[in-house]
Backbone bond lengths (Angstrom), bond angles and torsions (degrees), N, CA, C in turn:
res aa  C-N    CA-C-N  psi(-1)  N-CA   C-N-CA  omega(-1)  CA-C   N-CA-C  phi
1 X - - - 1.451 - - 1.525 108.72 -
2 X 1.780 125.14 140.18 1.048 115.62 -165.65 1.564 109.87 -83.68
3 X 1.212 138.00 -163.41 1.206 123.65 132.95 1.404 146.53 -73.23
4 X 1.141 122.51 144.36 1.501 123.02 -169.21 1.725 113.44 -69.02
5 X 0.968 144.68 117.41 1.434 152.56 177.31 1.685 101.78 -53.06
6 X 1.201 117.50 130.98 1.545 116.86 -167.61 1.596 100.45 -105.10
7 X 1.618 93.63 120.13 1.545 105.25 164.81 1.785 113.50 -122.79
8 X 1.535 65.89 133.61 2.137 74.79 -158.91 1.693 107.19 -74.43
9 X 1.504 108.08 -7.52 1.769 103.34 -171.60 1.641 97.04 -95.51
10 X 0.963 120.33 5.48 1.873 119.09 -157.39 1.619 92.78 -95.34
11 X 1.412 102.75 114.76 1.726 96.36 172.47 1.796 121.67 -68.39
12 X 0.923 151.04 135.43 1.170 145.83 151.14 1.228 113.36 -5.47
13 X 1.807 110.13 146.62 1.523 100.55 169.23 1.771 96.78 -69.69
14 X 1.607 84.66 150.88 1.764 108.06 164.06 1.479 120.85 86.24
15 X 1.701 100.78 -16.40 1.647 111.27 174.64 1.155 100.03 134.97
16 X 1.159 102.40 -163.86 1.866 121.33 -164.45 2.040 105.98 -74.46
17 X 1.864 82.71 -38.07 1.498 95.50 -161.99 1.430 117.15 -97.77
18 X 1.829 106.03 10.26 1.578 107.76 -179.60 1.657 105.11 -58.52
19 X 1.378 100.82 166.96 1.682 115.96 175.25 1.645 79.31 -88.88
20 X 1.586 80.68 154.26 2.231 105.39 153.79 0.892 86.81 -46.72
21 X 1.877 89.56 146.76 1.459 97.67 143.20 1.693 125.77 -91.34
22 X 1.186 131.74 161.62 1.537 141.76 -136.11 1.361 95.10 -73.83
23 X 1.205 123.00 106.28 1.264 125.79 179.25 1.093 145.87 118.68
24 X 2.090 92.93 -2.24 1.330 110.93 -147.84 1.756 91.27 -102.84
25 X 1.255 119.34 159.35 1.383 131.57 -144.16 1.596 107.75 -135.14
26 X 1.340 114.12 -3.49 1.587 106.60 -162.68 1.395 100.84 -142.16
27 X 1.385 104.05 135.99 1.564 113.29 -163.70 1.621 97.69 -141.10
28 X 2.291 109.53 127.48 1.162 91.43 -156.10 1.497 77.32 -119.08
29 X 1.432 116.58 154.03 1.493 138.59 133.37 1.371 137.89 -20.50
30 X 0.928 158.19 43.23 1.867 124.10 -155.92 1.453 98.03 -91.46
31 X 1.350 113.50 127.08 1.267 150.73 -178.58 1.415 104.34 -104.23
32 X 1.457 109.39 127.94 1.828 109.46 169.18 1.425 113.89 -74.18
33 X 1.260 106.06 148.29 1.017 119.68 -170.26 1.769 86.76 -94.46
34 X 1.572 108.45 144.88 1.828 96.79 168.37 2.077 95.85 -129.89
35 X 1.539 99.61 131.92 1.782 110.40 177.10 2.019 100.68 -31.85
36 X 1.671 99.92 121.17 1.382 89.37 155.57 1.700 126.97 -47.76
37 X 1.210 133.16 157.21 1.377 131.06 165.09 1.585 109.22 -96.48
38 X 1.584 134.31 106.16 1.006 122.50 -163.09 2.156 93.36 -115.92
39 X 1.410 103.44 152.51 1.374 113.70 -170.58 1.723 91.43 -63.60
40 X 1.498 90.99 171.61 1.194 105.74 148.99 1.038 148.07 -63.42
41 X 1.270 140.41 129.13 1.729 119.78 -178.19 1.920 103.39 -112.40
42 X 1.203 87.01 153.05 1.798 88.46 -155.61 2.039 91.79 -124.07
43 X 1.225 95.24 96.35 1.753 114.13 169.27 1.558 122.72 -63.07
44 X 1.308 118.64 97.10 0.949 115.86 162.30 1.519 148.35 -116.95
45 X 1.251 161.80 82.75 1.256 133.53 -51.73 1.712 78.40 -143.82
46 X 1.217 98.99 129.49 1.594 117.63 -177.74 1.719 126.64 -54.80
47 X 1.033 108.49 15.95 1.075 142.91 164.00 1.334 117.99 -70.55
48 X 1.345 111.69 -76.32 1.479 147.75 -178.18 1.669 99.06 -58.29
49 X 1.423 103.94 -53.48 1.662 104.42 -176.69 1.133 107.23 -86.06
50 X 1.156 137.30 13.92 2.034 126.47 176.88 1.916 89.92 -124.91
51 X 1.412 120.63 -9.01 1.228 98.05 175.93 1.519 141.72 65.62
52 X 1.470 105.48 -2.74 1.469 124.95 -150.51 1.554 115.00 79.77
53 X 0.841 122.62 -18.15 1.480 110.16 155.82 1.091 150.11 -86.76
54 X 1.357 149.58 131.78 1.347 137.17 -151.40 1.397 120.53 -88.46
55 X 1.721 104.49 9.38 1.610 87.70 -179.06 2.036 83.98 -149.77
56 X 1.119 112.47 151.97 1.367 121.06 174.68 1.705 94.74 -145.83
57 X 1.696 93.65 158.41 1.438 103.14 -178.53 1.902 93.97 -122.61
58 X 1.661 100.78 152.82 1.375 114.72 -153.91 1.522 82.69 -134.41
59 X 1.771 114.29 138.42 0.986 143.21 -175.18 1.618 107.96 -102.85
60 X 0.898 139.03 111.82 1.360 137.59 -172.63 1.513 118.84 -131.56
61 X 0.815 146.95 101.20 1.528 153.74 168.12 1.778 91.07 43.37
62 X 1.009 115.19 66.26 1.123 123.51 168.08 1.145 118.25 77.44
63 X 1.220 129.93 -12.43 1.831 132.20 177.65 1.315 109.10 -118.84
64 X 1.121 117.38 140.73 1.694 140.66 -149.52 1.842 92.01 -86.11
65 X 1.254 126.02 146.19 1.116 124.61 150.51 1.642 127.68 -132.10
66 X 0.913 126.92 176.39 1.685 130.66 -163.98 1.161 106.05 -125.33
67 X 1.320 129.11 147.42 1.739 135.29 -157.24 1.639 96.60 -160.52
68 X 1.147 109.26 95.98 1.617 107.83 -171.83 1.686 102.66 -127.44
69 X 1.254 96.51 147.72 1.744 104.92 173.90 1.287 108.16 -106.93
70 X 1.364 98.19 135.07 1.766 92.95 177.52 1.572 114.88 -87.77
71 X 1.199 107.29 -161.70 1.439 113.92 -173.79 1.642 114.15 -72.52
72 X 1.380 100.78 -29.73 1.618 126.31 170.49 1.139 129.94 -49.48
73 X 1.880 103.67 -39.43 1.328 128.49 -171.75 1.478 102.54 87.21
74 X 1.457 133.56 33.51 1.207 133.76 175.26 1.686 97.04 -106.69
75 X 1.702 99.24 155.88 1.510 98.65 -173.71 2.014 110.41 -103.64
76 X 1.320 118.24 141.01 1.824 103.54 -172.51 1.879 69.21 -126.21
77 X 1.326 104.79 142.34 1.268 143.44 113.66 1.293 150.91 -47.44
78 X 1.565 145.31 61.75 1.131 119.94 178.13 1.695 120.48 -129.62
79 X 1.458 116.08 171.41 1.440 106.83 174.55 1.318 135.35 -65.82
């Protein structure tokens, strides 16, 4: 017999307060789940950061980076 796939909302046969059934070996928990807390994300629209210009340089924990628009209007990144 395979194992049974565990669904944590499925009441037991017979109710909350049935006994195992005879033989049965696995006893589950339900633990709350609590909403991750995720940061903020802060939008700023590439516009604003190229200034009219197509290339700006980015200061980063100590190493410089490059922010260039291409001819496309696509944005490259590099160190």
């Amino acid at each position: 017999m395979g194992a049974q796939p565990f669904q944590p909302d499925v009441p037991a046969p017979g109710g909350e307060d049935a006994a195992p059934a005879p033989g049965a070996t696995r006893e589950f928990v339900r633990v709350p789940v609590r909403a991750a807390q995720r940061p903020q994300v802060v939008c700023i629209s590439s516009e604003s950061l190229l200034a009219g210009a197509n290339e700006v340089q980015i200061e980063h924990r100590g190493a410089l980076y490059r922010l260039k628009q291409t001819s496309l209007g696509k944005l490259i990144l590099t160190k």
